[in-house]
C-alpha positions in Angstrom: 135.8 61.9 -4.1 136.0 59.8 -0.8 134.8 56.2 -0.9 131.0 55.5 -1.1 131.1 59.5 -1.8 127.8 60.2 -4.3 128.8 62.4 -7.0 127.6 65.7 -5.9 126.6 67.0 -9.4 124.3 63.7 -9.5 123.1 64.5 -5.9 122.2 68.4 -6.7 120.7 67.6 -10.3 117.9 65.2 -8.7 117.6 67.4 -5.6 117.0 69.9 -8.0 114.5 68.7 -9.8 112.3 67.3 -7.2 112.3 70.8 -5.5 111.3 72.6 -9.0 108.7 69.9 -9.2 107.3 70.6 -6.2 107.3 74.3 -7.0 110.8 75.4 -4.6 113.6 77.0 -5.3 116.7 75.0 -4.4 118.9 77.0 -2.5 121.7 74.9 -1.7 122.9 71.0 -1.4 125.2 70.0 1.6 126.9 66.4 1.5 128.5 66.2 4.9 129.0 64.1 8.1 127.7 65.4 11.3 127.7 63.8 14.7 129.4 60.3 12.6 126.4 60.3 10.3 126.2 61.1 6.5 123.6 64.2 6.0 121.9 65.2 3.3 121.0 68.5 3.6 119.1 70.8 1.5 117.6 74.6 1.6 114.3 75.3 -0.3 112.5 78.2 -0.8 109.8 80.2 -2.4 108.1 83.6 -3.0 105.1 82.9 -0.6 107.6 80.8 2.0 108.0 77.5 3.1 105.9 75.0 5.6 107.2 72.2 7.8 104.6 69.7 5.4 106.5 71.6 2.6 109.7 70.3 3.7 108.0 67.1 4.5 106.6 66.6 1.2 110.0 67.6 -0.7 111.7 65.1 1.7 109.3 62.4 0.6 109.7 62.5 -2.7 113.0 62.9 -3.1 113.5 59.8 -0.6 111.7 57.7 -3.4 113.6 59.3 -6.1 117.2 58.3 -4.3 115.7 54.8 -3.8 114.7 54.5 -7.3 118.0 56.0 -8.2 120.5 54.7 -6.1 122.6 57.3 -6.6 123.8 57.0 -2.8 125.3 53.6 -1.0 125.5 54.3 2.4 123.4 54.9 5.7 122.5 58.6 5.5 120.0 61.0 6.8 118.0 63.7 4.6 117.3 67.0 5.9 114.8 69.3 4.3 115.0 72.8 5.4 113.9 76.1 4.8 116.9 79.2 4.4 116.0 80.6 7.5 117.0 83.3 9.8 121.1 83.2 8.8 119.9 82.3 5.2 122.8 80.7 3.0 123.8 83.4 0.1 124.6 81.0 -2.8 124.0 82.8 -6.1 124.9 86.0 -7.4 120.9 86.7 -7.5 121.1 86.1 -3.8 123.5 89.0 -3.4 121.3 91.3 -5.4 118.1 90.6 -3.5 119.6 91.3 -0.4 121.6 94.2 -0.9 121.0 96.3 2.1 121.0 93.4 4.2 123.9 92.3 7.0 125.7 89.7 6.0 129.1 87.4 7.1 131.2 86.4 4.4 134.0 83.7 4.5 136.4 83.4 1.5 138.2 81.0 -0.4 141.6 82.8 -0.3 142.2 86.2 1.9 142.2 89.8 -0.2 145.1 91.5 -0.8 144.6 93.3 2.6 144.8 89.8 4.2 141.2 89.3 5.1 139.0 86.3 4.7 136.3 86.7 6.5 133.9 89.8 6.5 130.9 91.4 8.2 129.2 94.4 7.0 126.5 95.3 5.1 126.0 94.1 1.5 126.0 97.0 -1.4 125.2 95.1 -4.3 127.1 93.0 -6.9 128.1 94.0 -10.4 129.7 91.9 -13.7 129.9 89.2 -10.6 131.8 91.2 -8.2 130.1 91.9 -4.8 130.3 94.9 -3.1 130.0 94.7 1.0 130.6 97.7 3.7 132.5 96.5 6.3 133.5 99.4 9.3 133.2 102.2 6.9 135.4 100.2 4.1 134.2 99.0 0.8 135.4 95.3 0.2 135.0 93.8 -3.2 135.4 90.2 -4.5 134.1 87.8 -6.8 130.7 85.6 -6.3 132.8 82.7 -7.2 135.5 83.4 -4.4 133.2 83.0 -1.5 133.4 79.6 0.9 130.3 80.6 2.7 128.2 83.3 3.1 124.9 83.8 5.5 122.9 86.5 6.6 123.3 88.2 9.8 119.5 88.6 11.9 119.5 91.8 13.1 116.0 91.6 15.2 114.5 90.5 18.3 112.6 87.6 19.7 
């Protein structure tokens, strides 16, 4: 951890909470500097969707809660956002719901045929391993050995 670095456990735990609170899902926490500023980004979601005042009104309270907490000591912004389009894959549940679905994939460490990044469609995950259909070839690897994944959009404007 970096100087004036929150602890990111810390950081997710409250986000969490004030999402669940406000009846979101929390998708995923981001503690990262963009354009020279600290950002604190988060993804909500939920069955029926989410609003701009819904982002708004998670952002709000979690602002207090940080205040009250002090859990972070530097100049940073907060970012409340929905998943959208390219929607972050996170948990293996992620995976399941959207089997089917296109989807870009960055590992941690390349596969044994020396890739580490995949596109292809996603064919479902199993005991934690995920299954994805990339140019005809079946790819497998581990929930826990993915960097980043994000949906592809596939319509139009």
């Amino acid at each position: 951890m970096r100087k004036n670095e929150p602890k990111i456990d810390t950081l997710e735990q409250l986000c969490h909470d004030v999402a669940e609170e406000a009846g979101f899902d929390l998708l995923l926490v981001e503690w990262t500097a963009d354009g020279g500023r600290q950002v604190l980004r988060l993804y909500i979601d939920s069955v029926g969707g989410v609003t701009v005042d819904d982002c708004a009104t998670v952002s709000r309270r979690l602002s207090h809660v940080l205040d009250v907490e002090e859990v972070i000591d530097v100049a940073f912004a907060l970012e409340v956002s929905t998943p959208g389009l390219n929607r972050p894959l996170v948990r293996e549940a992620d995976y399941v719901r959207f089997s089917g679905e296109q989807a870009k994939v960055t590992l941690k460490q390349p596969l044994a045929t020396g890739r580490k990044r995949l596109q292809g469609e996603l064919k479902g995950v199993a005991a934690g391993e995920v299954s994805m259909e990339v140019d005809g070839e079946l790819f497998q690897f581990a929930v826990t050995d993915v960097a980043r994944a994000n949906l592809v959009y596939q319509g139009d404007f």
